[in-house]
C-alpha positions as a printed Julia matrix, in Angstrom:
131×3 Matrix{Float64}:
 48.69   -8.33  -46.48
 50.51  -10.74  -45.03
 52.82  -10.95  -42.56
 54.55  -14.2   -42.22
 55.49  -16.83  -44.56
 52.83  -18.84  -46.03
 52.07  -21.36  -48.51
 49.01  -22.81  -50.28
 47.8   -26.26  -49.89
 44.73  -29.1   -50.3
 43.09  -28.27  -47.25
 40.99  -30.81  -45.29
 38.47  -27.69  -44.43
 37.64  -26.7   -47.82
 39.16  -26.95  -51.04
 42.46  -24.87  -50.4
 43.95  -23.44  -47.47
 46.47  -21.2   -46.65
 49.46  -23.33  -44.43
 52.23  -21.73  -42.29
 55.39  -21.88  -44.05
 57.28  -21.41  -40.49
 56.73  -21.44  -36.88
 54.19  -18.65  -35.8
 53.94  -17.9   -32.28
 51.13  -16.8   -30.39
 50.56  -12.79  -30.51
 52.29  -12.6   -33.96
 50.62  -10.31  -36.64
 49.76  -12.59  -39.64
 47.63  -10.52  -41.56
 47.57   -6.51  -41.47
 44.77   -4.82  -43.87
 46.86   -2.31  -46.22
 45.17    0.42  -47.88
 47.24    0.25  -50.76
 47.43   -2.94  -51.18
 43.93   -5.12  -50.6
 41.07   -3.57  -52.45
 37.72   -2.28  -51.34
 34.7    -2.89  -53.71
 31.07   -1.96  -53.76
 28.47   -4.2   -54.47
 27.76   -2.36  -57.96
 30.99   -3.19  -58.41
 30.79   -6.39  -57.8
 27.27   -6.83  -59.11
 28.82   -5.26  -62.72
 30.97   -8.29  -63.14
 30.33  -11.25  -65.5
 29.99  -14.61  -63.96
 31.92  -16.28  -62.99
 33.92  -13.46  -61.82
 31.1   -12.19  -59.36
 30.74  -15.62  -57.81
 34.63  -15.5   -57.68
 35.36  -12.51  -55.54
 32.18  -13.01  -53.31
 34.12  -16.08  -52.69
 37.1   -14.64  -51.86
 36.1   -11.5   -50.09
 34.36  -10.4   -46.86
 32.05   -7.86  -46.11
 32.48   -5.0   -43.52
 29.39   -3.89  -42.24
 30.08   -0.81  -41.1
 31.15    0.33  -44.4
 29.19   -2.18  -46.7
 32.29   -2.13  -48.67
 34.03   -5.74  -49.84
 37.42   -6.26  -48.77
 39.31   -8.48  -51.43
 42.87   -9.48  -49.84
 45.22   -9.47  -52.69
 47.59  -11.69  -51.41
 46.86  -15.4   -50.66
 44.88  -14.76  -47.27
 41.94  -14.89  -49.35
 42.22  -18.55  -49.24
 42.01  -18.2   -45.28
 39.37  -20.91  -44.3
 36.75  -20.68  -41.4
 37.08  -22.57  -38.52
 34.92  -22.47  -35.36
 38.3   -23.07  -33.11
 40.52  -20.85  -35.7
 44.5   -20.28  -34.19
 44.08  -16.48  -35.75
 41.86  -13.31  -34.88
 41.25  -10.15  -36.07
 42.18   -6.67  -33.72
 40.02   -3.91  -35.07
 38.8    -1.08  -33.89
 34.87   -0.53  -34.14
 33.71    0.87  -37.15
 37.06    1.06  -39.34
 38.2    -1.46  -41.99
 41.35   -1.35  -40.66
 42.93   -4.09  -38.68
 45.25   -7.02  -38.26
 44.79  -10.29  -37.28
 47.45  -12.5   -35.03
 47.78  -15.69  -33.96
 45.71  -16.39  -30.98
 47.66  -19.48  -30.3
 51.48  -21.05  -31.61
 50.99  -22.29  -35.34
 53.48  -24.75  -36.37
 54.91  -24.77  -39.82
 52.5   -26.56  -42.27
 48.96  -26.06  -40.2
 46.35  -24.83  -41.76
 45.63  -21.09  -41.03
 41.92  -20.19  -40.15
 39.92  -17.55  -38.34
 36.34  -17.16  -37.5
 34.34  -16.13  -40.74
 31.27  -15.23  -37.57
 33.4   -12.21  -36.08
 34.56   -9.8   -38.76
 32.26  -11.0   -42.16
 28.67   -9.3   -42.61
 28.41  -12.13  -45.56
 29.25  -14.83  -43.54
 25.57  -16.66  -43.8
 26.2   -16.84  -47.53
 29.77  -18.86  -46.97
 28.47  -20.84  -44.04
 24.83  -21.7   -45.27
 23.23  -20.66  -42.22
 26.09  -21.9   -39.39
């Protein structure tokens, strides 16, 4: 779930992005996984849907290896885009879903949010092609 004020936008990354909607200092909690709140799927799950639903949410979600379960953000941080210098980064302990992300540097309002697809998502070859 979110934590700060965003936006979505044309993004010059990939399609659309997810902007700051305010000033985010550095060591601010953007993002904070809530059990409640962002989903967990299995690949049956996943594989059970119709296109192009399946395509969809593999779009939109990452994969936590530890678990091999899909985590599906239900708010707009789905539409987080990788960067290889992102200004965000995930805190999590090893092994649990869990976590939060915070800006690893200040954001100003209307820059493009990112993080580092490489460091938290088991599925990242498929969304990078190979990077």
């Amino acid at each position: 779930m979110l934590m700060v004020k965003t936006r979505l936008g044309v993004s010059a990354i990939a399609g659309i992005g997810l902007f700051a909607d305010q000033d985010i200092p550095k060591g601010t909690e953007t993002w904070r996984f809530m059990r409640h709140f962002d989903r967990l799927l299995t690949e049956r799950e996943i594989d059970s849907l119709p296109e192009p639903a399946r395509s969809s949410i593999l779009d939109h979600t990452y994969l936590d290896a530890a678990s091999g379960l899909f985590v599906l953000c239900a708010d707009n941080a789905r539409f987080m885009n990788h960067a290889d210098e992102p200004n965000t980064a995930g805190v999590h302990e090893k092994g649990a879903i869990e976590g939060y992300d915070i800006a690893i540097r200040d954001i100003r309002a209307g820059e493009e949010m990112t993080c580092d697809y490489r460091t938290f998502d088991a599925h990242v070859g498929v969304k990078l092609g190979g990077k």
